[in-house]
N, C-alpha and C positions, 0 to 999 in steps of 0.2 A: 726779512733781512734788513730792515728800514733803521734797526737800531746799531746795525755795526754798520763803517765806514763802506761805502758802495761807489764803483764809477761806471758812469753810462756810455754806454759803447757808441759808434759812430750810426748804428741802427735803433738806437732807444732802450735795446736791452741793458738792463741792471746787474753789473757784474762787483761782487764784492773783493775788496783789495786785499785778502789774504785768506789763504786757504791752506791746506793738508795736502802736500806731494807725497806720490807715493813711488818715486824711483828707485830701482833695488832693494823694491820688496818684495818678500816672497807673497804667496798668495795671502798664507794664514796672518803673516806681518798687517801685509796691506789690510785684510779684512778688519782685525785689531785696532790698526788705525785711526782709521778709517770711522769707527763706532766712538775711538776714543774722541775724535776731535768734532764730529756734530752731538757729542753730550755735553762736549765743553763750546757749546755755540760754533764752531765754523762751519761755515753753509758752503763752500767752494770745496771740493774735490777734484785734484788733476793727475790722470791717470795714462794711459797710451798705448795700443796694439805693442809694440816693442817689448813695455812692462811686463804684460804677461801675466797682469791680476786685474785685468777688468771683470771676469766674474766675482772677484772677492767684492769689487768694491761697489758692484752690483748687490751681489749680499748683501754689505755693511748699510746699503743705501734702506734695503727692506727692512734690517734688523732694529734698523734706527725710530723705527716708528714715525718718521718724518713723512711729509705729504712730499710727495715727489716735486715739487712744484717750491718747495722751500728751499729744495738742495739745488745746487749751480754745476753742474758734471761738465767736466771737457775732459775731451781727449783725443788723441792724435794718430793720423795713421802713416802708416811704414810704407817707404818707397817701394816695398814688392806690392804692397796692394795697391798702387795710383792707379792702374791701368786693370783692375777686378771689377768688374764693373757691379759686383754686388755687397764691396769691403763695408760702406755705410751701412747693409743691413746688418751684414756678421757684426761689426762691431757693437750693434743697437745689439742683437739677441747674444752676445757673450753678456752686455751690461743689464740686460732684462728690463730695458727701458722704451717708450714709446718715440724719446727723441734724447739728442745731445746739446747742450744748450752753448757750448764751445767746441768747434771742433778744427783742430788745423793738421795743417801738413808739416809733418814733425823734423823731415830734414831736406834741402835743398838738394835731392840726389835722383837718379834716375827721370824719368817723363813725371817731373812735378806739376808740370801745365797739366796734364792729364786728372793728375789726383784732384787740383785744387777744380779745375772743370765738376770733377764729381760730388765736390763738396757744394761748388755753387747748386746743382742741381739737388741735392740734398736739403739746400738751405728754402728753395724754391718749392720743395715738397712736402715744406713745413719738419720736416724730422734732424734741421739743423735749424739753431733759434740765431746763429751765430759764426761765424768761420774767421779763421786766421791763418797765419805763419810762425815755424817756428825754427829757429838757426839760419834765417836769411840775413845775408848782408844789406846793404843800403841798395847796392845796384840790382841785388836779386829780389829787394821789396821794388824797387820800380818800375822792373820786367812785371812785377804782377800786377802792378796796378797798371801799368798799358794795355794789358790785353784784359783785366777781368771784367765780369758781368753785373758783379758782388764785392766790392768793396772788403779788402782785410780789414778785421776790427782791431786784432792785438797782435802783435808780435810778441810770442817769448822765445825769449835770450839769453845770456850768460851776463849779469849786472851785479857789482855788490861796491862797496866805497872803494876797493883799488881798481875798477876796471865801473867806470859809470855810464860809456856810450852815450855822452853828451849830447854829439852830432846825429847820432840816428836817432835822438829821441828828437830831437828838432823834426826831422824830417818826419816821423812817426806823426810829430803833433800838429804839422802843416799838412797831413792829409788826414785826419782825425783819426788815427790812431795812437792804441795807448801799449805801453811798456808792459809785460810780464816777465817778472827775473826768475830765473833758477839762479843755482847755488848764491841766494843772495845775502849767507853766512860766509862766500867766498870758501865753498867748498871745506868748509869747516878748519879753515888756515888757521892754526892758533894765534898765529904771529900777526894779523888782521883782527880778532875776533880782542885778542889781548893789547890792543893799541891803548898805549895813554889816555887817548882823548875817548876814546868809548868805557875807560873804566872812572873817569871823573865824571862824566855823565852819566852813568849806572850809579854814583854814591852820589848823586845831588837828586836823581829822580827815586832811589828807592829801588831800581830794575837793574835786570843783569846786563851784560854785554851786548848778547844778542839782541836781545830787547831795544835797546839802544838801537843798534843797529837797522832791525825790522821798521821800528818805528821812522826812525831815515828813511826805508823806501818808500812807505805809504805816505808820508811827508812829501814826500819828491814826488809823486801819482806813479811809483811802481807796484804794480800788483805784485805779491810774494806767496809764494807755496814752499815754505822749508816745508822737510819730511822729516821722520821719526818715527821712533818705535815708542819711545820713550814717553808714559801718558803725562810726566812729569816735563817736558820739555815741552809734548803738546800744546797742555796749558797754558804753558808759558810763551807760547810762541804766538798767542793770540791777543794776552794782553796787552793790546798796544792802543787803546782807545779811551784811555782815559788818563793818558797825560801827552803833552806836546814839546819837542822842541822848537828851541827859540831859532829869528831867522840866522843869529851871528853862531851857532851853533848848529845849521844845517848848511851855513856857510865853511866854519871849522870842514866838516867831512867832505863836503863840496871837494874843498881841497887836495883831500889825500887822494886824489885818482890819479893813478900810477901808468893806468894804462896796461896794465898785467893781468891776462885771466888764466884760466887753470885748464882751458879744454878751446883746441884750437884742432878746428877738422882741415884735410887735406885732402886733393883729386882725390887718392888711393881709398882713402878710409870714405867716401860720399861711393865711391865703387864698389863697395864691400857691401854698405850701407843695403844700396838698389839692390844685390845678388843675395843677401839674409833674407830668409822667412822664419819672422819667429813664431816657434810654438805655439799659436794663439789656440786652435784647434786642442789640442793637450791639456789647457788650462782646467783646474780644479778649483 
C-alpha cells in the first residue's frame, strides 16, 4: 500500500485515504465491486452488518488473489449486536477472515458503551487491529473518550464541500483522530457535484468533477469510500494521486461550506436503529 496515499492512525496502523464503499449493495453488486476496485489498486474496503454483504465482500477479498494482509477491511456493527457478546466473531466468520483491521460502532443508538466495550476487547485479542465511531457527534465522541480503555482511531461521518465539519475535525485532530467521510460526492447532488468552481478545476487538471472533488478530501486528510457499481467510475474514483491542488484552490472549496447535509438522524430514527436486526444470518 506504500505507493498510494496512507494515513497513520493514532495506534500506528497504516490506513489508506480512499477506498470502495459498499452501501446499498446487493450482495452480487458488492462482490462485483469489490473485485473491480482491488484490480484497479484500492486496498481499503468498507462494508457493515447493516449492509448485508459482508459475505460478498469476503468473497471479493478471496477472488482477488490478494494476501490478506494487503487489503484494509473495516466494518461496523449494528446497535442490536452491542450487547451479543459474540457479534465480533459472527462478523469475522460472515467476512471469512482472521481479523478486521477497522472496526466501529456504526450508529450512536441503543447501549453503545456496551458495543464499543466489545470492540475494545476484540481489539485486545488481536482480532481488531483498530476501532472507531461512526455518526457520533462531538459530545458523543467525548462520552467515549471519558470512559474508553482504547482510544477511537477514526470517526466516519457525513463530510463533503457543502457540509465540511470544520469544528469536529479540530476536535478529532486534538485527540489524534482522523476524519472518514461518507457521501463525500454529497450524496451525489448534482447541484454540488456541478458547481462552477469544480468544473474549471476538472478543465485545468484534465479530471472530472468528482475527481476534483475526491481529491479535496484526501487533500484536507479525509479518508473517502465513494461506492459504485460502475467499474468505470471505480476507476475513476481512485485517480486522485497523481495531481494536487493548489493551496488558493483548496481554499476556494474551503469556502463553499454551507453547512447543509443530506442525512440528519433523530431520537425516533437511533430507536428504530437499536430495535432492527438485519438479516446478516440470511446473507448469500
Amino acid at each position: 500500500m506504500s505507493e498510494h496515499l496512507t494515513i497513520k492512525l493514532n495506534n500506528g496502523v497504516e490506513m489508506p485515504m480512499a477506498g470502495i464503499g459498499t452501501f446499498l449493495l446487493a450482495p452480487d453488486e458488492a462482490e462485483a465491486s469489490c473485485l473491480s476496485a482491488l484490480a484497479c489498486g484500492y486496498r481499503l474496503i468498507d462494508t457493515a452488518n447493516a449492509y448485508v454483504n459482508e459475505r460478498a465482500v469476503g468473497r471479493a477479498m478471496r477472488k482477488s488473489g490478494l494476501n490478506r494482509g494487503e487489503i484494509f477491511l473495516e466494518t461496523k456493527l449494528w446497535p442490536s449486536f452491542y450487547e451479543q457478546p459474540d457479534a465480533v466473531e459472527k462478523t469475522l466468520a460472515r467476512l471469512d477472515t482472521d481479523y478486521i483491521d477497522l472496526l466501529l460502532i456504526h450508529q450512536p443508538a441503543g447501549n453503545y458503551i456496551a458495543g464499543y466495550r466489545q470492540m475494545e476487547a476484540a481489539y485486545k485479542e488481536g482480532k481488531v487491529r483498530s476501532i472507531g465511531l461512526s455518526n457520533f457527534s462531538k459530545d458523543q465522541v467525548r462520552e467515549i473518550l471519558s470512559i474508553c480503555q482504547v482510544k477511537p482511531a477514526v470517526l466516519q461521518t457525513e463530510v463533503h464541500p457543502y457540509y465540511q465539519e470544520k469544528a469536529l475535525k479540530e476536535l478529532l485532530s486534538s485527540k489524534g483522530m482522523v476524519i472518514q467521510a461518507w457521501y463525500p460526492l454529497g450524496h451525489g447532488d448534482t447541484a454540488l457535484i456541478n458547481e462552477p468552481l469544480f468544473g474549471r478545476l476538472a478543465e485545468k487538471y484534465g479530471r472530472t468533477n468528482a475527481q476534483i472533488i475526491l481529491r479535496w478530501h484526501v487533500q484536507a486528510g479525509n479518508i473517502v469510500i465513494p461506492g459504485s457499481k460502475n467499474p468505470a467510475h471505480i476507476r475513476d474514483n481512485f485517480a486522485l494521486f497523481d495531481f494536487e491542488l493548489t493551496p488558493e484552490e483548496m481554499a476556494e472549496i474551503a469556502a463553499m461550506d454551507k453547512g447543509v447535509r443530506y442525512y440528519t438522524s433523530t431520537p425516533e430514527m437511533l430507536k428504530r436503529y437499536a430495535e432492527l436486526v438485519p438479516p446478516v444470518e440470511e446473507q448469500k
